[in-house]
Backbone as XML, in Angstrom:
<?xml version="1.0"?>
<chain id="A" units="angstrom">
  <residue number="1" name="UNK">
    <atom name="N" x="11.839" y="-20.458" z="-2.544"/>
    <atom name="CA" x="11.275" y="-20.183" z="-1.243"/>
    <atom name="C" x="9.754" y="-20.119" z="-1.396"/>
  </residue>
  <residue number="2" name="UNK">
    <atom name="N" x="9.037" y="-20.490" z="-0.309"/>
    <atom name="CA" x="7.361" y="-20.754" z="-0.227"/>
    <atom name="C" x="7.215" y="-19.412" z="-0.100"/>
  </residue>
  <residue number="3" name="UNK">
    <atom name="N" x="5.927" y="-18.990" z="-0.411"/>
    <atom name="CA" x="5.327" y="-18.238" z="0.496"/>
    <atom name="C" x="4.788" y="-18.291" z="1.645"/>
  </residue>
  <residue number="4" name="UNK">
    <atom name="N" x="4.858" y="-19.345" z="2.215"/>
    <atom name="CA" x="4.395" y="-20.055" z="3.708"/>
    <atom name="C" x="5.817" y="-19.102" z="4.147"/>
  </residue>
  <residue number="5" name="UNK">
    <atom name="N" x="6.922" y="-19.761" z="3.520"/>
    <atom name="CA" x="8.108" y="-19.147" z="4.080"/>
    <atom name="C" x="8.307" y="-17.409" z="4.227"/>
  </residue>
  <residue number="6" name="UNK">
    <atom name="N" x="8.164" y="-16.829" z="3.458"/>
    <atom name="CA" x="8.022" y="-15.715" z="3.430"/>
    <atom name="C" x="7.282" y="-14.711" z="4.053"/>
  </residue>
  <residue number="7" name="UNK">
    <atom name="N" x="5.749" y="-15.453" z="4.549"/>
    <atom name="CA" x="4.993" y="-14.646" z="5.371"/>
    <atom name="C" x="6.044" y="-14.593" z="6.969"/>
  </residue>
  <residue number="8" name="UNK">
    <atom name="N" x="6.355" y="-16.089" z="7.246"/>
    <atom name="CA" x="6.897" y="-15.907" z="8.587"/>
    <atom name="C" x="8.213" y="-15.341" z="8.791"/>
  </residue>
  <residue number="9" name="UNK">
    <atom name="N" x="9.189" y="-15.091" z="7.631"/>
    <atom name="CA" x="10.666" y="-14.393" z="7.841"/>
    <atom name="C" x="10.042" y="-13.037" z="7.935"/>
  </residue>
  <residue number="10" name="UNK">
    <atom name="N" x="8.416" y="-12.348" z="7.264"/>
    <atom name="CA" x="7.941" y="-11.051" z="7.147"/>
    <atom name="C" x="7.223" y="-11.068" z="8.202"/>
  </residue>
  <residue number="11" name="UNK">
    <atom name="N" x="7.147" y="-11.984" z="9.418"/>
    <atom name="CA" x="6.457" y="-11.953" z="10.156"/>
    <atom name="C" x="4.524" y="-11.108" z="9.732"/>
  </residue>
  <residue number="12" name="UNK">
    <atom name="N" x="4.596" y="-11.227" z="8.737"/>
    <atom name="CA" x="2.760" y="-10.972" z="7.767"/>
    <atom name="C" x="1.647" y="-11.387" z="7.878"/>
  </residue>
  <residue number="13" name="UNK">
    <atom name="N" x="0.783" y="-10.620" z="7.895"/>
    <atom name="CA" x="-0.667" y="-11.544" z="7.650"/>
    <atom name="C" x="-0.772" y="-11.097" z="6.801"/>
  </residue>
  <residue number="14" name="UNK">
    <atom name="N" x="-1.622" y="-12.594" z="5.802"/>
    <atom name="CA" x="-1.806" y="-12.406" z="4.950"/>
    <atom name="C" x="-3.280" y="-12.372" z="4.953"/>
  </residue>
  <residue number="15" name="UNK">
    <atom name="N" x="-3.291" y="-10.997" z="3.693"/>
    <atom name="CA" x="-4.450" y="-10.662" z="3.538"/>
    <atom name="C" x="-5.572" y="-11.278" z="2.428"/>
  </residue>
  <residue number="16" name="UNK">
    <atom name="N" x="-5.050" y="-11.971" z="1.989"/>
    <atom name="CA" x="-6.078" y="-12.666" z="0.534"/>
    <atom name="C" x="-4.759" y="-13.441" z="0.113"/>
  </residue>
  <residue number="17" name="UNK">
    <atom name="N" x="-5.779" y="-14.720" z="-0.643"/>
    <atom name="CA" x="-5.014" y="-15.855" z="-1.082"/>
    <atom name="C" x="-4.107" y="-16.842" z="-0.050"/>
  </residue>
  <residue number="18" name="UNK">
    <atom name="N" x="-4.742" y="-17.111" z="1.466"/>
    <atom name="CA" x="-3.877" y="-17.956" z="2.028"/>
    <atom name="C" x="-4.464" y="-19.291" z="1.616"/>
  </residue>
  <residue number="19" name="UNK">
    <atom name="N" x="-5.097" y="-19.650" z="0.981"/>
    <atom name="CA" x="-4.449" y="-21.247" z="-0.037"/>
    <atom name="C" x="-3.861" y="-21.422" z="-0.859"/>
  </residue>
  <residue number="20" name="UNK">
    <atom name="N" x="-3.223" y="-20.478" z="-0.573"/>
    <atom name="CA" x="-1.759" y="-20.381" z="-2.123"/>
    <atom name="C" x="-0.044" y="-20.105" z="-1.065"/>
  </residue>
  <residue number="21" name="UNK">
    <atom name="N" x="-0.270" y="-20.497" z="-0.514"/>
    <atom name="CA" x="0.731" y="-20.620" z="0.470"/>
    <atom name="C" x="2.179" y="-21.154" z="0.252"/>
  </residue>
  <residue number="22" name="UNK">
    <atom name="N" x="2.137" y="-22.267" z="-0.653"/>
    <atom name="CA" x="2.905" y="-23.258" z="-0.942"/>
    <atom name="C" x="3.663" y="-23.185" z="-2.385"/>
  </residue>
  <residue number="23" name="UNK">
    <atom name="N" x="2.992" y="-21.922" z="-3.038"/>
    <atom name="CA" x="3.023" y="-21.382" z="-4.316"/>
    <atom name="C" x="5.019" y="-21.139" z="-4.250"/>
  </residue>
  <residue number="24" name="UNK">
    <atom name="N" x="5.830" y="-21.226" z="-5.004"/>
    <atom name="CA" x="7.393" y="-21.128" z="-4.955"/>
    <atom name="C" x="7.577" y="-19.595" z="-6.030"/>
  </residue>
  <residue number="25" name="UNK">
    <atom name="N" x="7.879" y="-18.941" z="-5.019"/>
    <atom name="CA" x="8.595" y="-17.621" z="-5.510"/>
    <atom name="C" x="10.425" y="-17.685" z="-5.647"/>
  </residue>
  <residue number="26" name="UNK">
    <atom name="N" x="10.488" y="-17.389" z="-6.778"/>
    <atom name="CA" x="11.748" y="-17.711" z="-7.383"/>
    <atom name="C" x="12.401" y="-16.479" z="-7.221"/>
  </residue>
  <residue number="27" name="UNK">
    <atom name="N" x="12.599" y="-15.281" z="-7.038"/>
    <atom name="CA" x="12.882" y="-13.756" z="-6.814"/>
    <atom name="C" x="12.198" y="-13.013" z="-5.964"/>
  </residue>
  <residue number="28" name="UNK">
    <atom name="N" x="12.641" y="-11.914" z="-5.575"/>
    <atom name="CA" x="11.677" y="-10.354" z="-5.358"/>
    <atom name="C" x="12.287" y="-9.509" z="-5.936"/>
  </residue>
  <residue number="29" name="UNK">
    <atom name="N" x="11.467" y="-7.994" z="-6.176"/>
    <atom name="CA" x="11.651" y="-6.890" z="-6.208"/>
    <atom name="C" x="10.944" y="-6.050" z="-5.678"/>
  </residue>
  <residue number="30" name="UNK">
    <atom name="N" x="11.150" y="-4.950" z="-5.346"/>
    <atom name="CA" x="10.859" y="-3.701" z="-4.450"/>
    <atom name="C" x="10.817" y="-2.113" z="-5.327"/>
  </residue>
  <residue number="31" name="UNK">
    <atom name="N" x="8.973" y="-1.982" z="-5.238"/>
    <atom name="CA" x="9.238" y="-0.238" z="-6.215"/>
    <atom name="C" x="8.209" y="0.101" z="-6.236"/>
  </residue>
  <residue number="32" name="UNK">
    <atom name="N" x="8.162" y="1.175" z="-5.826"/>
    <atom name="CA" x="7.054" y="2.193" z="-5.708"/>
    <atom name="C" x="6.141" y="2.537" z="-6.948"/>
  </residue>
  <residue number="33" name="UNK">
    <atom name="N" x="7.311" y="2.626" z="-8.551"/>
    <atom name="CA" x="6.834" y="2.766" z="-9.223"/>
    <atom name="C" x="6.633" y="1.539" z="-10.171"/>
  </residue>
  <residue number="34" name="UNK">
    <atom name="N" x="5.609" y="1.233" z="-11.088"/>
    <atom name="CA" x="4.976" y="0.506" z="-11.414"/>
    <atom name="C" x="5.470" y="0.048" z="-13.095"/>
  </residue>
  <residue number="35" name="UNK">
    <atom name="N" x="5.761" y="1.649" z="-13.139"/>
    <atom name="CA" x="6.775" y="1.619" z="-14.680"/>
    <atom name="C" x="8.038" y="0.338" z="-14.619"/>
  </residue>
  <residue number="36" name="UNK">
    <atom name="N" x="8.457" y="0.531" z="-13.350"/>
    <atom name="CA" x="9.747" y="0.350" z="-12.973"/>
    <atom name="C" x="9.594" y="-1.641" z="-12.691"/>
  </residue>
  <residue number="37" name="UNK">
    <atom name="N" x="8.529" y="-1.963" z="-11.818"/>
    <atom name="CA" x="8.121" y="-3.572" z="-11.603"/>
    <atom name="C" x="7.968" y="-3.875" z="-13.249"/>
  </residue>
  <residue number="38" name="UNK">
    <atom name="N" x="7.301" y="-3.334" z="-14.366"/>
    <atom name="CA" x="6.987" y="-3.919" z="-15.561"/>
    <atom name="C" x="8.501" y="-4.058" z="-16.429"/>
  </residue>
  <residue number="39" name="UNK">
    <atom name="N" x="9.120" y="-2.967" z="-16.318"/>
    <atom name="CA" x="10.710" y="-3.263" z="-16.417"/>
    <atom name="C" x="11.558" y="-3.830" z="-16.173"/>
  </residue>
  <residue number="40" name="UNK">
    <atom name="N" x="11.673" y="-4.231" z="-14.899"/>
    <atom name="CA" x="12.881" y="-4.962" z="-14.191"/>
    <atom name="C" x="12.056" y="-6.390" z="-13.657"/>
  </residue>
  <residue number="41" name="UNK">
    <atom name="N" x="10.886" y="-6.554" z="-13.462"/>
    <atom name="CA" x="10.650" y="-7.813" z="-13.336"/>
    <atom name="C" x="10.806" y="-9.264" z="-13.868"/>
  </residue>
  <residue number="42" name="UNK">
    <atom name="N" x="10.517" y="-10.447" z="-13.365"/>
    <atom name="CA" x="10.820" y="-11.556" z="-13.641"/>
    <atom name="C" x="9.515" y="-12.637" z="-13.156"/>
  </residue>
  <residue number="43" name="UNK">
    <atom name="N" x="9.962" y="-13.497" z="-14.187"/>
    <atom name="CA" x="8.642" y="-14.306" z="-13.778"/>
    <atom name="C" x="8.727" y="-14.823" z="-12.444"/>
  </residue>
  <residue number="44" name="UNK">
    <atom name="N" x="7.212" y="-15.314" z="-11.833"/>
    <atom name="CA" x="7.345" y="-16.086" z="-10.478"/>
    <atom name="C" x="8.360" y="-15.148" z="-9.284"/>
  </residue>
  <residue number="45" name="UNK">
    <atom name="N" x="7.548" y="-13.731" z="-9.489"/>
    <atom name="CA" x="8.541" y="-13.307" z="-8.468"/>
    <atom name="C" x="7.607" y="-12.400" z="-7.562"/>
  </residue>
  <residue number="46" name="UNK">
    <atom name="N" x="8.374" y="-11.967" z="-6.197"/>
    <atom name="CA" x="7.369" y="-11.180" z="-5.503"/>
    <atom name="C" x="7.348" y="-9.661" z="-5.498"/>
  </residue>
  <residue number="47" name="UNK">
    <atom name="N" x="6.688" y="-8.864" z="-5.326"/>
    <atom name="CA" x="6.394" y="-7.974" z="-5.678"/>
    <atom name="C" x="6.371" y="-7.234" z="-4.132"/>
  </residue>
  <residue number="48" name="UNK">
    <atom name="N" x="7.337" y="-6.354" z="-3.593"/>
    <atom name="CA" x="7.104" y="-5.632" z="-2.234"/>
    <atom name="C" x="7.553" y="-4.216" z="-2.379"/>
  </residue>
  <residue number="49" name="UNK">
    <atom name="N" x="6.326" y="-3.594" z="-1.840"/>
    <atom name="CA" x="5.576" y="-2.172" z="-2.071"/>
    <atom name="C" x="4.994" y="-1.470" z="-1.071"/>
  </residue>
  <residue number="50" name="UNK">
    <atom name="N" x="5.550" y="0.167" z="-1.381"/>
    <atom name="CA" x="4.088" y="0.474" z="-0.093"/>
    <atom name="C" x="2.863" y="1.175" z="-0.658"/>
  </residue>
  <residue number="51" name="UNK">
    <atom name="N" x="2.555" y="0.963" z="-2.260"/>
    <atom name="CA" x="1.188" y="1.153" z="-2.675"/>
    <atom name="C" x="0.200" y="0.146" z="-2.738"/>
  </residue>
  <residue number="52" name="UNK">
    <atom name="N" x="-1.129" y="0.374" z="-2.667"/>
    <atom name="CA" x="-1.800" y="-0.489" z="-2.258"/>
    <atom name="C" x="-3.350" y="0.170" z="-3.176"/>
  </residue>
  <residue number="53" name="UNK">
    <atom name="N" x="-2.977" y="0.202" z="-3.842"/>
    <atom name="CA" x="-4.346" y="0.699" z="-4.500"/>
    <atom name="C" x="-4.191" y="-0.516" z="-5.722"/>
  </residue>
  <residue number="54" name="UNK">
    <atom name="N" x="-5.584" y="-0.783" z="-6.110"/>
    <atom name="CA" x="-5.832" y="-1.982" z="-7.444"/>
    <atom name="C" x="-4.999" y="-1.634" z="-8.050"/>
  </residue>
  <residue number="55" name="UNK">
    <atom name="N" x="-4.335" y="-0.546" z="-8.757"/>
    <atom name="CA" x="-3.582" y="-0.934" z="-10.152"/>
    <atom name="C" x="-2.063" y="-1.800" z="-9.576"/>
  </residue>
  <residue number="56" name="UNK">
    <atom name="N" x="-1.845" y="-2.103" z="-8.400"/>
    <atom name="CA" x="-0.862" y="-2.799" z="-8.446"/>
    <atom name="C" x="-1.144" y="-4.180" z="-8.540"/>
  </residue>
  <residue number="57" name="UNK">
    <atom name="N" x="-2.279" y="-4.714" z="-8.133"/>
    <atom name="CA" x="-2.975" y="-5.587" z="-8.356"/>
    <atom name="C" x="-2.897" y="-6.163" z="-10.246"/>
  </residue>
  <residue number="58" name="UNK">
    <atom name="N" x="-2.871" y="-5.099" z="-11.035"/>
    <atom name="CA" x="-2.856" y="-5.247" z="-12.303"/>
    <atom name="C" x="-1.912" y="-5.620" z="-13.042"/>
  </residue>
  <residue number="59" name="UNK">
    <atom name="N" x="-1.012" y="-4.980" z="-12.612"/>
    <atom name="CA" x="0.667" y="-4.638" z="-12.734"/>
    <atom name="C" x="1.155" y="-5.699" z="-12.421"/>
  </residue>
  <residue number="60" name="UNK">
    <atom name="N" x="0.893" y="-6.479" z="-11.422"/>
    <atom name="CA" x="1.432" y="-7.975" z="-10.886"/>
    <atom name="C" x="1.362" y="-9.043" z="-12.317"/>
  </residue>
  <residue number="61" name="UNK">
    <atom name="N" x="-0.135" y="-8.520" z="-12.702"/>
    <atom name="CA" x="-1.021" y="-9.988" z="-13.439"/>
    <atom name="C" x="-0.387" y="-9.486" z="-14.785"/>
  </residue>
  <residue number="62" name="UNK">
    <atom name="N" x="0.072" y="-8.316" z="-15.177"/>
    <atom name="CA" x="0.584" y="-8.282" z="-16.163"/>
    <atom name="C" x="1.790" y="-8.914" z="-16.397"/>
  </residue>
  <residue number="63" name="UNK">
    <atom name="N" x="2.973" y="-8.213" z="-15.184"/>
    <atom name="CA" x="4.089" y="-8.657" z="-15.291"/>
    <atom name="C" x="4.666" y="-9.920" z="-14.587"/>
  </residue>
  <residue number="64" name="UNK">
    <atom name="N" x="3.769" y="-10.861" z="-14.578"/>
    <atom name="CA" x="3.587" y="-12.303" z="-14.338"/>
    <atom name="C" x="4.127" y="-12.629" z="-12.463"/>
  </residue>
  <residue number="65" name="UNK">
    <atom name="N" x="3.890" y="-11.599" z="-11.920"/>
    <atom name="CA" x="4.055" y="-11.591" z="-10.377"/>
    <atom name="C" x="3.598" y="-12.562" z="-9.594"/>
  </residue>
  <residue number="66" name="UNK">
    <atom name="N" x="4.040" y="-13.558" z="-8.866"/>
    <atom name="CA" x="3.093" y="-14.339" z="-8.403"/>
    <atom name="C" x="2.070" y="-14.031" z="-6.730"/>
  </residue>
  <residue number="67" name="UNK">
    <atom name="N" x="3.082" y="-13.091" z="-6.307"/>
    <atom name="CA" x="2.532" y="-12.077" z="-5.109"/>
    <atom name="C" x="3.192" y="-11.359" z="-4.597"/>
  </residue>
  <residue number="68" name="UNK">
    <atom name="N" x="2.374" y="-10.523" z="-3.764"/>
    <atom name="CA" x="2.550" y="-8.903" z="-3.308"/>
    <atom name="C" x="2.641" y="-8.863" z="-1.571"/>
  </residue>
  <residue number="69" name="UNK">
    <atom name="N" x="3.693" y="-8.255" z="-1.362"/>
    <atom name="CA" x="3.904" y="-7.696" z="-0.181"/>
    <atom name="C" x="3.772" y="-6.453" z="0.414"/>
  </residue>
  <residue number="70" name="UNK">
    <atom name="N" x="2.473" y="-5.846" z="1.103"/>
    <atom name="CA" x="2.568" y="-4.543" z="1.189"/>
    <atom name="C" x="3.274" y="-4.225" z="2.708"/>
  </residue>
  <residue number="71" name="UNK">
    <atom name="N" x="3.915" y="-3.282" z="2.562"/>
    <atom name="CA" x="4.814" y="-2.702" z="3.777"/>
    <atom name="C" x="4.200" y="-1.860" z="4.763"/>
  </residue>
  <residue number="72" name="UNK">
    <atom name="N" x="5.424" y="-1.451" z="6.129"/>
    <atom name="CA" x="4.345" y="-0.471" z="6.698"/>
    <atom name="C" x="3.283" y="-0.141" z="7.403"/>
  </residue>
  <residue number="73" name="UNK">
    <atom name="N" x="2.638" y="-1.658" z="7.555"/>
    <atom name="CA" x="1.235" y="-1.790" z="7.786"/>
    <atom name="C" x="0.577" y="-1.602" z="6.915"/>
  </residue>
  <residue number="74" name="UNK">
    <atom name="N" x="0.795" y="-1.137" z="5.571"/>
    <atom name="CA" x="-0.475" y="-0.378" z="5.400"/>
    <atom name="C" x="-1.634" y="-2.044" z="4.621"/>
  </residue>
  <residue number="75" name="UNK">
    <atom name="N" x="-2.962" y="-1.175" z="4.224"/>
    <atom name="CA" x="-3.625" y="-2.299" z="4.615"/>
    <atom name="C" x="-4.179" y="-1.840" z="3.236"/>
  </residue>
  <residue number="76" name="UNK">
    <atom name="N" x="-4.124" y="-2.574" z="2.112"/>
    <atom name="CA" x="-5.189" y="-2.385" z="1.061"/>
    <atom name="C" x="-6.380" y="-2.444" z="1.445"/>
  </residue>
  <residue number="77" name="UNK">
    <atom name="N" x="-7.533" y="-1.294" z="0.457"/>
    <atom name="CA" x="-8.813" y="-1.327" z="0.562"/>
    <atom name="C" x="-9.792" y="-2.514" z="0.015"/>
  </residue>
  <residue number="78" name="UNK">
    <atom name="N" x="-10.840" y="-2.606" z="0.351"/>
    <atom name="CA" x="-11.838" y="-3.943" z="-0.365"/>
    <atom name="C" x="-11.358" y="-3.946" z="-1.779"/>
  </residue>
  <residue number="79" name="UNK">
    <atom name="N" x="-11.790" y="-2.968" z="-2.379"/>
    <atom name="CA" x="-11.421" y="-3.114" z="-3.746"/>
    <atom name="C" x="-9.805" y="-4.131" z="-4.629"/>
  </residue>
  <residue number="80" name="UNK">
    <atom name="N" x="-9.027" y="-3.620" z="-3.552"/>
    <atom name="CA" x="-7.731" y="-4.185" z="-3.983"/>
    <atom name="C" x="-7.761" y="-6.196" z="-3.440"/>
  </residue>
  <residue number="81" name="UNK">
    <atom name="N" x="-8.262" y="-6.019" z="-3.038"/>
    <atom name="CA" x="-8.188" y="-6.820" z="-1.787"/>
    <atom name="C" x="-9.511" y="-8.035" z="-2.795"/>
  </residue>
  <residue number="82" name="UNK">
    <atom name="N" x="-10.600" y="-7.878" z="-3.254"/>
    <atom name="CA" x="-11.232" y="-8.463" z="-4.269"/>
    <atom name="C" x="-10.299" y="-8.232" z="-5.553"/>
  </residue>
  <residue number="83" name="UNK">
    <atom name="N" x="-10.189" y="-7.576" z="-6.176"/>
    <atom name="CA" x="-9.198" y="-8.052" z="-7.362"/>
    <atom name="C" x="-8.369" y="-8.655" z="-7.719"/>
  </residue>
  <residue number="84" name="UNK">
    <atom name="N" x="-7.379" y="-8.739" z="-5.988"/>
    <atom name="CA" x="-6.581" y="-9.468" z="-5.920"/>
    <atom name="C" x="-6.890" y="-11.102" z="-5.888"/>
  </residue>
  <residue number="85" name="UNK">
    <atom name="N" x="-8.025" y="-11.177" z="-5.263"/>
    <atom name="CA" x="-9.092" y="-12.595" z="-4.868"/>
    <atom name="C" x="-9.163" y="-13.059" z="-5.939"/>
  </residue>
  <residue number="86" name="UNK">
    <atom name="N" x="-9.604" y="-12.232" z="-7.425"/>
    <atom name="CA" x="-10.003" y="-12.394" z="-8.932"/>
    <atom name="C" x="-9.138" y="-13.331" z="-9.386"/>
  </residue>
  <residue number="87" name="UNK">
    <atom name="N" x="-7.871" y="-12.338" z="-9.332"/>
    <atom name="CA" x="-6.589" y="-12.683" z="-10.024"/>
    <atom name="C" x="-6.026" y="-13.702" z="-9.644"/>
  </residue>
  <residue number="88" name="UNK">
    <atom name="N" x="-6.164" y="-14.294" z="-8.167"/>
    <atom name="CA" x="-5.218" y="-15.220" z="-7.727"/>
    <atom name="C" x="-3.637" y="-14.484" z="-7.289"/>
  </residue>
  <residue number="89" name="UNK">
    <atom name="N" x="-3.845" y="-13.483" z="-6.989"/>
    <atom name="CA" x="-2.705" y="-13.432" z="-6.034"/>
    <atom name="C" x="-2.329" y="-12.767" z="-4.727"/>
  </residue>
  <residue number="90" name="UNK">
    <atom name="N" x="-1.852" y="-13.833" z="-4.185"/>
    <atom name="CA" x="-2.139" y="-13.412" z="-2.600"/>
    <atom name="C" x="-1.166" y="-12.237" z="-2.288"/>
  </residue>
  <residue number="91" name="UNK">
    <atom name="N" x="-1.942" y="-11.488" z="-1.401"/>
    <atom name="CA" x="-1.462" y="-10.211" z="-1.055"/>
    <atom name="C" x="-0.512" y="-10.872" z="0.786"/>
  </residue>
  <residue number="92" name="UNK">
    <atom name="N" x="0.246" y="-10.151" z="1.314"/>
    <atom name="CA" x="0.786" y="-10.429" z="2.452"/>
    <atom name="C" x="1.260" y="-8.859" z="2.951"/>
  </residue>
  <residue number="93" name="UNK">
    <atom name="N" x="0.746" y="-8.828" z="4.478"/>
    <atom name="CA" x="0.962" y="-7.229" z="4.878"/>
    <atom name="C" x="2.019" y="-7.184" z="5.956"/>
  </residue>
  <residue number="94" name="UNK">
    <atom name="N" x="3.417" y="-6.901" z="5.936"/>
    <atom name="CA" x="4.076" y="-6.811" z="7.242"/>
    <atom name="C" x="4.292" y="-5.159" z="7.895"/>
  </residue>
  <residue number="95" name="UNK">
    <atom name="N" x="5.016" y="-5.180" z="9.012"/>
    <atom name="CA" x="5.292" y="-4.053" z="9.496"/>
    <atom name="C" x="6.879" y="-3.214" z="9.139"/>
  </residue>
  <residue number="96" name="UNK">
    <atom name="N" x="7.180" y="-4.460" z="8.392"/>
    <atom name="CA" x="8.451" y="-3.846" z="8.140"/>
    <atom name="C" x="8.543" y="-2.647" z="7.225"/>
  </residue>
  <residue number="97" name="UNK">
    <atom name="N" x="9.465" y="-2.003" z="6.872"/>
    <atom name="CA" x="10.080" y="-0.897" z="5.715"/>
    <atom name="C" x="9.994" y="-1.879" z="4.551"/>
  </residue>
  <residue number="98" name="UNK">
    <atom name="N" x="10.499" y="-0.847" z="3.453"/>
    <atom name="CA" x="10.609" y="-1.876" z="2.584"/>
    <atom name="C" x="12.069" y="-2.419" z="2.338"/>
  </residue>
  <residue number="99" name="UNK">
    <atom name="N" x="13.262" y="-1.650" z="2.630"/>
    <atom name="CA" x="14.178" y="-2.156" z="2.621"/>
    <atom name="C" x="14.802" y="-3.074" z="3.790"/>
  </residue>
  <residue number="100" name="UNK">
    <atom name="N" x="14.043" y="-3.148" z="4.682"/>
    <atom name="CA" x="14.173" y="-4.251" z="5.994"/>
    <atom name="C" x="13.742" y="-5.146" z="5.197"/>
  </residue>
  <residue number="101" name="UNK">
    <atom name="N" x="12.389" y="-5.580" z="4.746"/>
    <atom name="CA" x="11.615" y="-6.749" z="4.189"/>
    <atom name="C" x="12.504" y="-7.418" z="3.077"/>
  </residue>
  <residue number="102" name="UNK">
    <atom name="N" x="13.067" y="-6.157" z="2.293"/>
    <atom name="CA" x="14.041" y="-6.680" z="1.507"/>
    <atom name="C" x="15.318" y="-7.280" z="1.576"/>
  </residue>
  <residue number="103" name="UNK">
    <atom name="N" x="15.837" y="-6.624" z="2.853"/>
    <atom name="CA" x="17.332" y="-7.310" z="3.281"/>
    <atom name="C" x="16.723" y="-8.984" z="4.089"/>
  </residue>
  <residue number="104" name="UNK">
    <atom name="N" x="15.676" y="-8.693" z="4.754"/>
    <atom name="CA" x="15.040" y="-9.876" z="5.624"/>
    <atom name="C" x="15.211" y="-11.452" z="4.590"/>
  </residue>
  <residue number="105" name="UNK">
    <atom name="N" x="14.385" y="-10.819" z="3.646"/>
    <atom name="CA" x="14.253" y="-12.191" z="2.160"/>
    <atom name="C" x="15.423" y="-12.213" z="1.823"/>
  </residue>
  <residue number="106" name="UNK">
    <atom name="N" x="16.446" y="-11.568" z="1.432"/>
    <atom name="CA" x="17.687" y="-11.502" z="0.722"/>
    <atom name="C" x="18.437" y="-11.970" z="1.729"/>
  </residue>
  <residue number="107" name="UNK">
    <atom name="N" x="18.664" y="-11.983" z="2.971"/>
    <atom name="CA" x="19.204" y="-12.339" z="3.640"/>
    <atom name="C" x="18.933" y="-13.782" z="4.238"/>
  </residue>
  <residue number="108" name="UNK">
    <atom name="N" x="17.721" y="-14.490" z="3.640"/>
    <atom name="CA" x="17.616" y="-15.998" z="4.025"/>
    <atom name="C" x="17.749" y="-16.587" z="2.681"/>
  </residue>
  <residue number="109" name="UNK">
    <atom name="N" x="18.018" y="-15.820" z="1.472"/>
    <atom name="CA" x="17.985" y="-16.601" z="0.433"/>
    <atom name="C" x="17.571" y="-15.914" z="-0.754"/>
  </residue>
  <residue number="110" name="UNK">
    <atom name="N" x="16.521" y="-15.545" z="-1.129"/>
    <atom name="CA" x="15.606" y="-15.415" z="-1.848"/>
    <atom name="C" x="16.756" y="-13.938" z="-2.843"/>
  </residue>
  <residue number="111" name="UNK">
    <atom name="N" x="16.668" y="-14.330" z="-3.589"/>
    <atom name="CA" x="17.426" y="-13.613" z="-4.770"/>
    <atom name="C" x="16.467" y="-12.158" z="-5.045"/>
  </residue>
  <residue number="112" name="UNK">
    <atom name="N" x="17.153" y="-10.981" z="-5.819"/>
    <atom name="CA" x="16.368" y="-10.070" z="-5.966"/>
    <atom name="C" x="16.371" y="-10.647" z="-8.030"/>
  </residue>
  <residue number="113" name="UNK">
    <atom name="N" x="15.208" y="-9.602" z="-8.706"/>
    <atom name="CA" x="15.127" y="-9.823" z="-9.906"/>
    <atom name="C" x="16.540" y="-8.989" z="-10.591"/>
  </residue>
  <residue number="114" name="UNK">
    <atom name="N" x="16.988" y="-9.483" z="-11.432"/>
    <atom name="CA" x="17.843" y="-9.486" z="-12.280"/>
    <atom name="C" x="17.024" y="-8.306" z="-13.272"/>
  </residue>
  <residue number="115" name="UNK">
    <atom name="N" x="18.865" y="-7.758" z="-13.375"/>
    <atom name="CA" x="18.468" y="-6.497" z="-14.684"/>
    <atom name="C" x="18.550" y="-7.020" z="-15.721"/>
  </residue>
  <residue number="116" name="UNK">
    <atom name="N" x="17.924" y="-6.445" z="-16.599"/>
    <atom name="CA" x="17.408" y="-6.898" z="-18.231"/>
    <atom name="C" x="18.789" y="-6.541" z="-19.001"/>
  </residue>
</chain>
């Protein structure tokens, strides 16, 4: 699934990185905690959250994330929002929960990450 695709099933704007649109996310996962994305993640996958401060920004580029969905509205600050610009990965903001956003993707397709 695109991320073109994904902004519009999240009905999202995206906040940084819309020329990466076309980029193919192969999974998601969903977690607050960060311990937990470096654990259970998978490559080329998306990342949907309702923290929004840079270190998730980090956490992505570590654990080979290709982008981030923040929930909620909420709206990362400049800071996150340039790092993310750095890194290359586009951030996308919907209004949903996170387990709506999650049944939303899972429910057109998009697989969750697999346990280790």
């Amino acid at each position: 699934m695109t991320l073109r695709e994904i902004a519009e099933i999240l009905e999202a704007d995206v906040v940084a990185g819309s020329d990466d649109l076309d980029v193919t996310i192969k999974n998601a996962c969903s977690a607050d905690m960060m311990s937990a994305v470096l654990y259970y993640h998978t490559p080329d996958s998306l990342l949907i959250t309702g923290l929004t401060q840079p270190h998730v920004i980090r956490t992505a580029e570590i654990a080979g994330i290709k982008s981030i969905v923040f929930v909620l509205d909420k709206k990362p600050g400049a800071d996150t929002i340039e790092l993310a610009r750095q890194k290359k990965i586009p951030i996308l903001c919907t209004r949903f929960c996170m387990y709506t956003a999650s049944g939303k993707l899972y429910e057109a397709g998009l697989p969750g990450c697999l346990f280790k």
